[in-house]
N, C-alpha and C positions, 0 to 999 in steps of 0.2 A: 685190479689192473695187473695183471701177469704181463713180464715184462719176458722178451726172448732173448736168448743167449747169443744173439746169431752174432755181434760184435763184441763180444766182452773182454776180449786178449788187446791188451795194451803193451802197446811195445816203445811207445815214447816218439815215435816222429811221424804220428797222424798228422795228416794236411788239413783235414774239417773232418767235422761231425756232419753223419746221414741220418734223420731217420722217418724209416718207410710206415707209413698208414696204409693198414689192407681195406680190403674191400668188406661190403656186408656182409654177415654171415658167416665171412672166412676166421682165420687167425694167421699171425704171422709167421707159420711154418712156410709155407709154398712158398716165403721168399726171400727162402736162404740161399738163391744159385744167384739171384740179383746180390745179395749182401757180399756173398763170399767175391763177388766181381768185383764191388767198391771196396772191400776187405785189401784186392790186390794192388790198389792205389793207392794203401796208406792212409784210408777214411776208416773213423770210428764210427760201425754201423750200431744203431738199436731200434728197435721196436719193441711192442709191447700189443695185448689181445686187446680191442677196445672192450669194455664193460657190456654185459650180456654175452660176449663172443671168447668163442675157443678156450682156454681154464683161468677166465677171467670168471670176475663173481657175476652175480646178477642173472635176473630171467632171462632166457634167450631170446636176443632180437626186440627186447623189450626197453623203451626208452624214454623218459620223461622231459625231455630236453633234447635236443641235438649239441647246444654247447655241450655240454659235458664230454662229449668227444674230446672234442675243442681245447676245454681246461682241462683234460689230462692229458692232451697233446701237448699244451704248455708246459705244464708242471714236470714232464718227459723230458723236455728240452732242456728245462731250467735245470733240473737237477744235474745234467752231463756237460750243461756250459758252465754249471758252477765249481765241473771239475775241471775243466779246459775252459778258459775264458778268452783265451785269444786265439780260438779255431773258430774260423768261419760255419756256419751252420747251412744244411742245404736240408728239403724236403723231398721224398720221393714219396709217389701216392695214385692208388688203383683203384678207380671204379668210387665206392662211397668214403673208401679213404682220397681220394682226388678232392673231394667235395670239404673233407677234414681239414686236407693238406691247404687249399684254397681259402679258408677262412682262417686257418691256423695265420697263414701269413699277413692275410690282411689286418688282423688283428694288432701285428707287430710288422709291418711293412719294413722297417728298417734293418731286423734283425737277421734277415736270413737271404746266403747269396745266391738262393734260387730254386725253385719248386721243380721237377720233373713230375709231368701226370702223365698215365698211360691209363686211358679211355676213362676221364672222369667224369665223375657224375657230375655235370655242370646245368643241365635244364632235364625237366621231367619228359621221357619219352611221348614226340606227340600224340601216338597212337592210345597210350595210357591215360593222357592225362587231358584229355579233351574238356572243355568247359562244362558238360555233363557230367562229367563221369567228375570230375574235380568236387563238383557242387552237391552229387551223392558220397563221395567219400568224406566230406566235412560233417554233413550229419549223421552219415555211421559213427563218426568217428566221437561224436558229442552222444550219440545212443547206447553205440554199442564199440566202443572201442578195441574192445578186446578181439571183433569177429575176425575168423581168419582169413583172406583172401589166397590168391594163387602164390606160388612158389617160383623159386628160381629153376630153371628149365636148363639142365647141366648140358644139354647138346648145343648151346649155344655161349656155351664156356670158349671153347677151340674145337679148331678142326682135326685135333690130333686125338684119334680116340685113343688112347692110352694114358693121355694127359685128363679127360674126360670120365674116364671109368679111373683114376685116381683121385679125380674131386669126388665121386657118387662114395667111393669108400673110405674116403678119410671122416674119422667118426669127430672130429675137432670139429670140423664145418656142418652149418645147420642146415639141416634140408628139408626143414618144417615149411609150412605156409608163412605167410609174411601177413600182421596183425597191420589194419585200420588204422592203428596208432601212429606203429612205426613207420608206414606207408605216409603220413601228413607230415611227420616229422623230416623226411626228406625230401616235400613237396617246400617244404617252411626254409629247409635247407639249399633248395636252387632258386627257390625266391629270396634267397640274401644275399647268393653267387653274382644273382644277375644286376642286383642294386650296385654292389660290390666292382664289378668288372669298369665299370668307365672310371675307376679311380686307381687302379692295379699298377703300379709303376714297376715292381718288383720282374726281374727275369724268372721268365718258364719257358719250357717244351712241351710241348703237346706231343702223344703219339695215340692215334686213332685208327681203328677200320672201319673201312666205309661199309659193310654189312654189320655192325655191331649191333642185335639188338636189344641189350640189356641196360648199356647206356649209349645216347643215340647222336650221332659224330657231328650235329646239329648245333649242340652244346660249345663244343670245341671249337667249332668255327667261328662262334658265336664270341667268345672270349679272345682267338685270336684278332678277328676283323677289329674288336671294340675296346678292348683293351692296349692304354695309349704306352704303354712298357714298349722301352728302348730297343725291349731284347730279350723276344720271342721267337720261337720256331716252332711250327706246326709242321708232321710226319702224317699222311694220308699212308696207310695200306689197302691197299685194293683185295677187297675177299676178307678182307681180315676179320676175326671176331672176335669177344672181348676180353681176353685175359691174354693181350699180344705175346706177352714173357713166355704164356705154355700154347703160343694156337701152333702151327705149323714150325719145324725145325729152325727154318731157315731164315720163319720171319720172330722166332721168339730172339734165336740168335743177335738179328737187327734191332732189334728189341735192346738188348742188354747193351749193343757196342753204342748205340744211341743213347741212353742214359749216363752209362759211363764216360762216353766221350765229351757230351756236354758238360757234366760236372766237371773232366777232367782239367777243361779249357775254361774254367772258372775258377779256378785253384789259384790261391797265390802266388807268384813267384818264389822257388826257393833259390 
């Protein structure tokens, strides 16, 4: 578990602790312009590569568990609330870290004053995961586990091709095929989201585009309609695709004043 530096300066009047879960494949470099914006509030941000990902240990993309996330997302927490014990704790989380961030809290429902996700990964794309296609990945996946299937399709990152041809060249992120494995493992992953959701009480924000098709804005609705939490907000962008933070200027922009503003209005009183 390589942990990032993107929070490490303490300066003694942090308001909470943030910390962000990326997406698959990624590592937590790409979000250090979200960090350094919670940075300016006076939150202690951190992250850290999940296992397999970016100069974490382990095979890439290769995963025998989905907790495992999970327990070194705890163990993450724990060690920074056991240096600040009386900072509220918040979650921010993209795509298959949304999916982290979402089980992380459910886990400890109490502990944390509120998840932010931007396009998580909450139910399997219908298009992918049809009942067929479900029922031949299970016994790939008991045959031949290891087989590789398709890849992430970086033109459907953002619309911002320079944000685009930054993902293709960043050598940290994996741009291999996606293994049968790891593929069930995230199938096992939105089927515990979905069990999960009618018991959610915990505050979240949702931010989605409604053209997203990596994770599919399906999900999100899905969690806000059903999920009986006091105090939820869901953010539709229209066009958007799925790395809001880098798709177009103006809506990664809205992006970050949305995370941040939420958080901000969840802060304790000082």
């Amino acid at each position: 578990m390589d942990e990032c530096k993107i929070g490490s300066k303490i300066t003694g009047t942090e308001k909470a602790l943030v910390f962000i879960a990326h997406g698959a494949g990624e590592h937590c470099g790409p979000y250090d312009e979200i960090a350094q914006r919670l940075k300016e509030l006076s939150l202690l941000v951190f992250a850290h590569d999940h296992v397999g990902h970016g100069q974490s240990e382990g095979d890439r993309m290769i995963i025998k568990d989905f907790q495992v996330f999970i327990r070194d997302s705890l163990q993450h927490i724990d060690q920074m609330k056991s240096l600040h014990p009386d900072l509220p704790v918040f979650i921010v989380g993209h795509s298959m870290g949304g999916a982290i961030s979402i089980l992380t809290a459910c886990e400890r429902p109490n502990d944390f004053a509120g998840v932010a996700l931007i396009a998580p990964m909450v139910q399997m794309n219908p298009d992918s995961a049809t009942p067929f296609k479900v029922f031949v990945a299970k016994v790939l996946n008991h045959l031949l586990p290891s087989l590789e299937l398709g890849n992430v399709e970086s033109k459907w990152i953002s619309r911002d091709k320079t944000k685009v041809e930054a993902y293709d060249a960043d050598e940290l992120i994996y741009h291999g095929r996606i293994r049968v494995s790891f593929g069930m493992q995230l199938m096992g992953a939105a089927a515990r989201i979905e069990k999960e959701i009618p018991s959610i009480g915990w505050p979240f924000l949702l931010l989605h585009g409604d053209t997203d098709k990596l994770c599919h804005i399906s999900g999100s609705k899905m969690m806000h309609d059903q999920a009986p939490s006091s105090d939820k907000k869901i953010k539709v962008y229209e066009g958007g695709f799925h790395a809001l933070h880098h798709d177009l200027p103006e809506v990664a922009e809205s992006t970050l004043k949305e995370v941040t503003s939420w958080i901000k209005e969840r802060l304790p009183a000082s």
